[in-house]
C-alpha positions in Angstrom: 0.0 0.0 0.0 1.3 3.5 -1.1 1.6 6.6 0.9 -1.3 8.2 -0.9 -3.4 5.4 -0.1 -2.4 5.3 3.6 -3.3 9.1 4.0 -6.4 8.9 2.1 -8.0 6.2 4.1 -6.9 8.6 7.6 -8.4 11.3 6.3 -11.6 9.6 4.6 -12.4 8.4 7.9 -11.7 11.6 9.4 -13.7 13.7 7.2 -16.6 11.2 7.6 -17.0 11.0 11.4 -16.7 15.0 11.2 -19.4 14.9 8.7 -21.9 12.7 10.9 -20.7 14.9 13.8 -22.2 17.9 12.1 -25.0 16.1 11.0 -25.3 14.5 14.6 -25.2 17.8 17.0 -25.6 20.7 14.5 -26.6 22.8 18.2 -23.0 21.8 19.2 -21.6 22.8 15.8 -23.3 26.0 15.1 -22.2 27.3 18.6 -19.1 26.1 17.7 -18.7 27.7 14.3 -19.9 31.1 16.0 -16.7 31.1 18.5 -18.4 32.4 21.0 -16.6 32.2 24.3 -13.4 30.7 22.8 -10.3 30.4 24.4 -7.5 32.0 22.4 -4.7 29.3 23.8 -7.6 26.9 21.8 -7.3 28.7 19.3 -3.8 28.7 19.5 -3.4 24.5 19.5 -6.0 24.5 17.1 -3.5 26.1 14.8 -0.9 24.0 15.8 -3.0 20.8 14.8 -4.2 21.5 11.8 -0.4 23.0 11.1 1.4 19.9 12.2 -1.4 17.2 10.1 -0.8 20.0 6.9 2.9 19.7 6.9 3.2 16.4 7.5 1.0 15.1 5.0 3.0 17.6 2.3 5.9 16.6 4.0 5.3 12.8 2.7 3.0 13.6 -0.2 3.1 16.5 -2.4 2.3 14.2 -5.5 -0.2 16.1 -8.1 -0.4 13.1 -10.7 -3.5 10.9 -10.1 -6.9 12.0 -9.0 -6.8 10.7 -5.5 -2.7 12.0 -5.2 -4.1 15.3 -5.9 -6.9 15.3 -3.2 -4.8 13.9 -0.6 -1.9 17.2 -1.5 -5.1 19.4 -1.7 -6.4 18.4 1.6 -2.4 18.5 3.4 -2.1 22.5 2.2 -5.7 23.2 3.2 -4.8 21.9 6.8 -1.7 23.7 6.5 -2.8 26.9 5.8 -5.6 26.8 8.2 -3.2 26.0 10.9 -0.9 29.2 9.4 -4.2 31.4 9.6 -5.0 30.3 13.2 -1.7 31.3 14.4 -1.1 34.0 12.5 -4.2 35.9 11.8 -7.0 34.6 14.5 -8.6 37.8 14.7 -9.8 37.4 10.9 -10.3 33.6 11.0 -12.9 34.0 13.8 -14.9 36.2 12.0 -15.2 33.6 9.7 -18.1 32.4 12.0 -20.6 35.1 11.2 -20.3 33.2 7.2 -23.7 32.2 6.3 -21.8 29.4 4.4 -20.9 27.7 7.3 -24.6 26.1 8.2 -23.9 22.7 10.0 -26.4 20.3 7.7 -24.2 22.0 4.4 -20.8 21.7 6.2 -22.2 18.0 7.1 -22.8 17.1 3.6 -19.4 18.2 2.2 -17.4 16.7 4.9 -19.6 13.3 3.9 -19.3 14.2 0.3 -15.5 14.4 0.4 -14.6 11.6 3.0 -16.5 8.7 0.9 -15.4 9.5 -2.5 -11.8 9.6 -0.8 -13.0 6.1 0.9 -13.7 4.4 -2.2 -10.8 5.3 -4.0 -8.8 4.5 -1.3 -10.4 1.3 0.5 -12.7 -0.3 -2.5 -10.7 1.2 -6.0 -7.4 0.6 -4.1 -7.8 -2.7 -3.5 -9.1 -4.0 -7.0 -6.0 -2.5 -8.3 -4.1 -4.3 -6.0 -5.4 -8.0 -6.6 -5.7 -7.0 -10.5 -1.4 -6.3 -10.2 
């Protein structure tokens, strides 16, 4: 099993369990898209997270050849730059919350959306192109 592979299957799952998270407790998630009451050292590790999965997954993979190689590099500089934003800029990242974009059932969808196309190329297509090599 490739690298590509490995980090697509982490973050299918991931981006799944978010998605039935938001679809699960949207109360939880809209209070927690507003920020209201946050914690700036939360803020802070937030950052830090999303900054240390981002680099890591570019670290390892920052392939831009195959359709799944490109979502997995797409998805390591989008938690990358998050992170940078969070640290750097959290004043104008937490205003992000007031985005009418950000409604829990939508965020819910594309979090599912994302995480099982990234499942079945990485669990289902994956492994028919293993047995067929």
């Amino acid at each position: 099993m490739n690298t590509t592979v490995r980090i697509a299957r982490i973050l299918s799952v991931y981006l799944i369990i978010t998605g039935a998270g938001f679809g699960i407790s949207p109360d939880f998630y809209t209070q927690l898209i507003a920020h209201t009451g946050t914690d700036p050292i939360l803020i802070n590790l937030s950052g830090m997270v999303h900054f240390f999965i981002g680099m890591t997954i570019i670290a390892y993979h920052f392939v831009w050849k195959s359709f799944l190689e490109i979502a997995v590099s797409l998805l390591g500089c989008l938690f990358l730059l998050k992170g940078i934003f969070l640290i750097t800029i959290p004043e104008l990242i937490l205003q992000s919350g007031d985005n009418p974009a950000q409604i829990p059932w939508l965020m819910s969808t594309g979090f599912l959306l994302v995480g099982i196309i990234l499942a079945y190329l990485s669990f289902v297509k994956s492994s028919v192109q293993d047995e067929e090599d």
